[in-house]
C-alpha positions in Angstrom: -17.6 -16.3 12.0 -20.8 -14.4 11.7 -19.8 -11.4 8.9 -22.4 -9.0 10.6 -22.3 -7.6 14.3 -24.3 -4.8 14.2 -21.9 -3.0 16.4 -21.3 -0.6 13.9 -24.6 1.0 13.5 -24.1 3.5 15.7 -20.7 4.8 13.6 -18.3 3.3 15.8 -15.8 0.0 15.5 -13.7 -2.0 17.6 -9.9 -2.0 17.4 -7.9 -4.9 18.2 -7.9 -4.9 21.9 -11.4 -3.6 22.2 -11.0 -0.2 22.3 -14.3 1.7 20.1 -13.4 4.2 18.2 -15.6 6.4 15.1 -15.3 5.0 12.1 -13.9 8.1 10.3 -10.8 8.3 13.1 -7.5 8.4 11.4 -6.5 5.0 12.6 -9.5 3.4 10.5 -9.0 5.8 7.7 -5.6 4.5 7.3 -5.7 1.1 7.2 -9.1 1.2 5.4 -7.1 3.0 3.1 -4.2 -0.1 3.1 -7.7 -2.0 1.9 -8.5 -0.2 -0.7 -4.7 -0.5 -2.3 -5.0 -4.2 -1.6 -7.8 -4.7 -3.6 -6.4 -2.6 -6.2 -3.3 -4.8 -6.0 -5.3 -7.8 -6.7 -7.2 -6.3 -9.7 -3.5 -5.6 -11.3 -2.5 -9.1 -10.2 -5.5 -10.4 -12.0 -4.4 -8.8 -15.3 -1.8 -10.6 -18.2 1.3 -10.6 -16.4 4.1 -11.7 -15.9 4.6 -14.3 -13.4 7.2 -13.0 -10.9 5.4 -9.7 -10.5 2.0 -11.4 -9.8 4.3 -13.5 -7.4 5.5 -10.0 -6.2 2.3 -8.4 -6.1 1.0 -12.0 -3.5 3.5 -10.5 -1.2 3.4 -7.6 -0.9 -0.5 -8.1 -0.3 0.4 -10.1 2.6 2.4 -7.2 4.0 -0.3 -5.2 3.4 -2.4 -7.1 5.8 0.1 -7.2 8.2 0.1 -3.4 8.2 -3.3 -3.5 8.4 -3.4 -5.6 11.6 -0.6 -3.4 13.3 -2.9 -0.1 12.2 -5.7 -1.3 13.7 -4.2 -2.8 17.0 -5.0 -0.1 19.7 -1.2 0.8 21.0 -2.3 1.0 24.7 -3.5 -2.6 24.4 -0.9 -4.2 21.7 0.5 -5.7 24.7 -1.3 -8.2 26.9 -1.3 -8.2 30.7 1.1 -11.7 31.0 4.0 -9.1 28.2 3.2 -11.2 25.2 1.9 -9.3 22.4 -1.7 -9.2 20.8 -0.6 -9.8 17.8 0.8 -13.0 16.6 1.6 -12.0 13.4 5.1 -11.4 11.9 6.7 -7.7 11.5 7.7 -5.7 8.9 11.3 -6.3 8.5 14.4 -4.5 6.9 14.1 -7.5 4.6 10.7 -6.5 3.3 11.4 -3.1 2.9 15.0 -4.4 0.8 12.8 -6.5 -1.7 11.1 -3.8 -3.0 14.1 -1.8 -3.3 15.8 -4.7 -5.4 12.6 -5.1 -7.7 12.8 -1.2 -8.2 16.1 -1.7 -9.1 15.2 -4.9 -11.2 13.1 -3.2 -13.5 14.4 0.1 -14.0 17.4 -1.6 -15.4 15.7 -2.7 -18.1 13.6 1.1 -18.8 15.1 3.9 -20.9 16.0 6.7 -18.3 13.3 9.4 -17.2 13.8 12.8 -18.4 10.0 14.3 -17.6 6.7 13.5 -15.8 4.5 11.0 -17.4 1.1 11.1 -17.7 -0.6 7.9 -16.4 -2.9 5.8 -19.0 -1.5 3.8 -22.3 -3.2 0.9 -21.4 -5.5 -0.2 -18.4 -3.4 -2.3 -16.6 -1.0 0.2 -16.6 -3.7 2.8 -15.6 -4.3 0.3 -12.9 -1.1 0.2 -11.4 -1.1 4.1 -11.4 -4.1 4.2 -9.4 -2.7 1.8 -7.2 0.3 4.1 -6.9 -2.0 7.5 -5.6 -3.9 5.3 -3.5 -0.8 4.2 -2.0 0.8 7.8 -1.7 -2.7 8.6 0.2 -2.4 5.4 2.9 1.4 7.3 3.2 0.0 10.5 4.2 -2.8 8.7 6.8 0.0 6.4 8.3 2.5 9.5 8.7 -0.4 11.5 10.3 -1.3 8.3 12.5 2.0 8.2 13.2 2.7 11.5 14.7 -0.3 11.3 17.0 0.0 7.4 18.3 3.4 6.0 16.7 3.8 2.5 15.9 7.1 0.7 13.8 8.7 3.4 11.3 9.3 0.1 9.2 5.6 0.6 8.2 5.9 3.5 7.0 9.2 2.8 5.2 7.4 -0.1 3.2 4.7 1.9 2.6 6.3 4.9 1.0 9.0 2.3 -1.0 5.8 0.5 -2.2 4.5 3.7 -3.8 8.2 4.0 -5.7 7.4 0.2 -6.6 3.9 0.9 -7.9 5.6 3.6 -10.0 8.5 1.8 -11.7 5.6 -1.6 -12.4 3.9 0.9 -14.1 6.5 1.5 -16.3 7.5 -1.5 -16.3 4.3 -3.0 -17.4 4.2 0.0 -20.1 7.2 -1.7 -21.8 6.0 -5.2 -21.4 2.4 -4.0 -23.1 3.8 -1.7 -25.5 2.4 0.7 -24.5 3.3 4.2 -25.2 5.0 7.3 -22.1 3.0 10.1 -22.9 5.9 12.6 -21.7 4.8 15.9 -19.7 6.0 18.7 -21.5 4.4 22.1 -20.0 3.5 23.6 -22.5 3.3 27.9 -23.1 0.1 29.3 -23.4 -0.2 32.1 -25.4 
């Protein structure tokens, strides 16, 4: 597999199916965006944790991928002529979507309650996982936008907004685990 075409010189990229589209078009700014919080995903993965999250973090990754694929797939050629679809690649399921509900659940089990805003930082692998979390909240508001114009499975978007609650509650998950310190948000009056 040759890594450069030169197809894209000109500002424009295929889609799955063909189709050439610009390569600031909300379809490839949203799964480009699903790239960049993979790669941020990896970088907390890389970092000393503990071993279920990395395992965790390994899947969800793969879903991201998945999402990626689906994203890029133009939706007036996701289907082939014979009715078998492009892709050969497994959905996002209710399943998916479930796990990271239970994990959220998992962990803030073991966190003191929340009773303000907290200000990202303490440690970098924490920091990390927060900008994980707002680059995650951005692919959300691509997909939704994608969504309106060209829909594709809701599931997506239902992973991808639980995954930002995810990347929240590892963050303050991972601030216990480091001991690291919740700086609180407490507005304060100016005078």
């Amino acid at each position: 597999m040759k890594i450069y075409t030169k197809t894209g010189d000109s500002g424009t990229t295929a889609l799955f199916g063909g189709t050439r589209v610009k390569k600031y078009h909300l379809r490839i700014e949203s799964y480009g965006t699903l790239d960049e919080l993979n790669s941020w995903l990896g970088l907390i993965r890389d970092q000393e944790i503990d071993s279920r999250t990395k395992q965790n973090l390994v899947s969800i990754q793969k879903n991201l991928f998945t999402i990626g694929a689906i994203l890029a797939t133009d939706p007036e050629k996701a289907v082939l002529k014979n009715g078998k679809e492009r892709l050969n690649i497994p959905k996002i399921s209710e399943g998916d979507i479930t796990l990271l509900e239970k994990e959220i659940d998992s962990m803030n089990e073991t966190l003191p309650p929340m009773t303000h805003f907290i200000l990202p930082g303490g440690h970098t692998t924490v920091s990390y996982c927060h900008i994980a979390r707002t680059v995650c909240r951005r692919a959300e508001r691509l997909a939704s936008h994608l969504h309106e114009n060209e829909p594709f499975d809701s599931k997506v978007l239902s992973f991808i907004n639980r995954l930002s609650d995810y990347l929240f509650v590892l963050a303050r998950k991972l601030s216990k685990d480091l001991k690291a310190e919740e700086v609180k948000w407490i507005p304060e009056k100016k005078v």
